[in-house]
C-alpha positions as CSV (number, residue, x, y, z in Angstrom):
1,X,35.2,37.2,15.4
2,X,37.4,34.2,15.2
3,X,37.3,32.0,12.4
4,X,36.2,28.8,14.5
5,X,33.6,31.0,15.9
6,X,32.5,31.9,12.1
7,X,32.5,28.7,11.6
8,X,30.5,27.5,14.7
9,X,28.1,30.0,14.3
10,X,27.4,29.2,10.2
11,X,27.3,25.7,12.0
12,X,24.1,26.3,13.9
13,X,22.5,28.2,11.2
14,X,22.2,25.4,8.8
15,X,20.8,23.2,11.1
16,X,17.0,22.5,10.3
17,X,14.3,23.8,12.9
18,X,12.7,21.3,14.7
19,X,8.9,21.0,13.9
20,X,6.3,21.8,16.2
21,X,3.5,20.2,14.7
22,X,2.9,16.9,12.7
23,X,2.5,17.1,9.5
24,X,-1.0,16.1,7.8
25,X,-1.7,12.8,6.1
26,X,-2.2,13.3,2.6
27,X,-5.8,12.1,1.3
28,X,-5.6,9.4,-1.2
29,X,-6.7,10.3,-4.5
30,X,-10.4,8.5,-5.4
31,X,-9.2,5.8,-8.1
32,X,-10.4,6.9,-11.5
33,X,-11.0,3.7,-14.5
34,X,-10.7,5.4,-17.6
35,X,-13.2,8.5,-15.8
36,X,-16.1,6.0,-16.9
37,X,-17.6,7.2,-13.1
38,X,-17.5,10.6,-14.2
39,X,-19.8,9.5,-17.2
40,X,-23.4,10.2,-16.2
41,X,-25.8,9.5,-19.0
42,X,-26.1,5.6,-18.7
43,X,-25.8,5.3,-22.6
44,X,-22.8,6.5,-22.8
45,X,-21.5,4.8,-19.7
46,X,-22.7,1.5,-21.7
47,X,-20.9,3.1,-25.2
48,X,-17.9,3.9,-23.4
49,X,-17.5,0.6,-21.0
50,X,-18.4,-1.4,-23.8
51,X,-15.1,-0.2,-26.1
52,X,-12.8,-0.5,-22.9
53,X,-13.9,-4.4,-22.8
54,X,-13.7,-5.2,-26.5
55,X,-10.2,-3.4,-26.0
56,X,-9.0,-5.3,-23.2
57,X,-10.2,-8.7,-24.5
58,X,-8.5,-8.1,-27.7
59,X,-5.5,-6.8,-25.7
60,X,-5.6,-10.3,-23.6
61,X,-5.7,-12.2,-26.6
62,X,-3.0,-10.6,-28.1
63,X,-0.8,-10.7,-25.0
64,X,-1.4,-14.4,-24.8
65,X,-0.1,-15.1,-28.7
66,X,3.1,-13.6,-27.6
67,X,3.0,-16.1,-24.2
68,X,2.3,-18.7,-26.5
69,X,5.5,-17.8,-28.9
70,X,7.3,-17.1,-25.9
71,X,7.0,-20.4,-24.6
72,X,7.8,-22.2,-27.9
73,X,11.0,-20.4,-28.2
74,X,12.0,-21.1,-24.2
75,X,10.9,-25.1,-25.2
76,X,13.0,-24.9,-28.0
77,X,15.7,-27.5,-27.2
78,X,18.1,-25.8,-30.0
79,X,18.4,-22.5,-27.6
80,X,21.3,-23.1,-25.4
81,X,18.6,-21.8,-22.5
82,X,16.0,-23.7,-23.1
83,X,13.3,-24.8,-20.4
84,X,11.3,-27.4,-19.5
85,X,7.7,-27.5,-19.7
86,X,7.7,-27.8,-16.0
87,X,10.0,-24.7,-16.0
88,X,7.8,-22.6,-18.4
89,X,5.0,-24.0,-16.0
90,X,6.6,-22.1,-13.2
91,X,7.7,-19.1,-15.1
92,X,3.8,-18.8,-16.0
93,X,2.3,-19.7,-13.2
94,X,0.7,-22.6,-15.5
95,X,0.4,-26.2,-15.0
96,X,3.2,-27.9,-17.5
97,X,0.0,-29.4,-19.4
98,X,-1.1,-25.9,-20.2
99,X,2.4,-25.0,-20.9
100,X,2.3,-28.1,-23.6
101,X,-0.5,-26.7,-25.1
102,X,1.0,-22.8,-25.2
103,X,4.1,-24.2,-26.8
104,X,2.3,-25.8,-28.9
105,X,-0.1,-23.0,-30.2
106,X,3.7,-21.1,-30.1
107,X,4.8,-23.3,-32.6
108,X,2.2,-23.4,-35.1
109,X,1.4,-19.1,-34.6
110,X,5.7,-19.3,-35.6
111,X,4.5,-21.2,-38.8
112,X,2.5,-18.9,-40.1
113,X,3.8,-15.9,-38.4
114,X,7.9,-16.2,-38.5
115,X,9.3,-13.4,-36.7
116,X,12.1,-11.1,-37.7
């Protein structure tokens, strides 16, 4: 055997076979929050969904003291990048009175809270 015929033939080899059937659709996975549908007894249900909410509210108002600082730095017209209330506006899908009012909580949670 000839080398180009070695080399045909490892050629063909390495092709992949062609399929002769479609391949299945994989079943999406049933969406699972926090396996609180797994929880049968209705008392715990109400236990457990009740700690998940007291958690996520404290969680959103956490999240929006570090908008509100956020914003106060991007406002600050020291920064060589600051923004305009209309930009923060935009940024934050706000309206730029409630970004006034988020730089302005910024700005006193900085005064009692300096970072760094």
């Amino acid at each position: 055997m000839s080398d180009s015929t070695a080399d045909r033939s490892s050629q063909r080899r390495l092709r992949p076979a062609p399929l002769l059937f479609e391949p299945g659709i994989a079943e999406p996975e049933a969406e699972h929050f926090f396996d609180l549908e797994s929880i049968e007894d209705s008392r715990e249900l109400l236990a457990r969904a009740t700690e998940l909410t007291l958690a996520f509210r404290a969680a959103a108002e956490r999240a929006g003291e570090f908008q509100a600082i956020a914003a106060a730095q991007l406002a600050d017209t020291r920064r060589f990048d600051s923004l305009s209330l209309e930009e923060i506006a935009a940024a934050a899908d706000w309206t730029p009175d409630y970004a006034a009012k988020m730089v302005e909580h910024g700005r006193g949670l900085q005064r009692r809270r300096p970072l760094g």
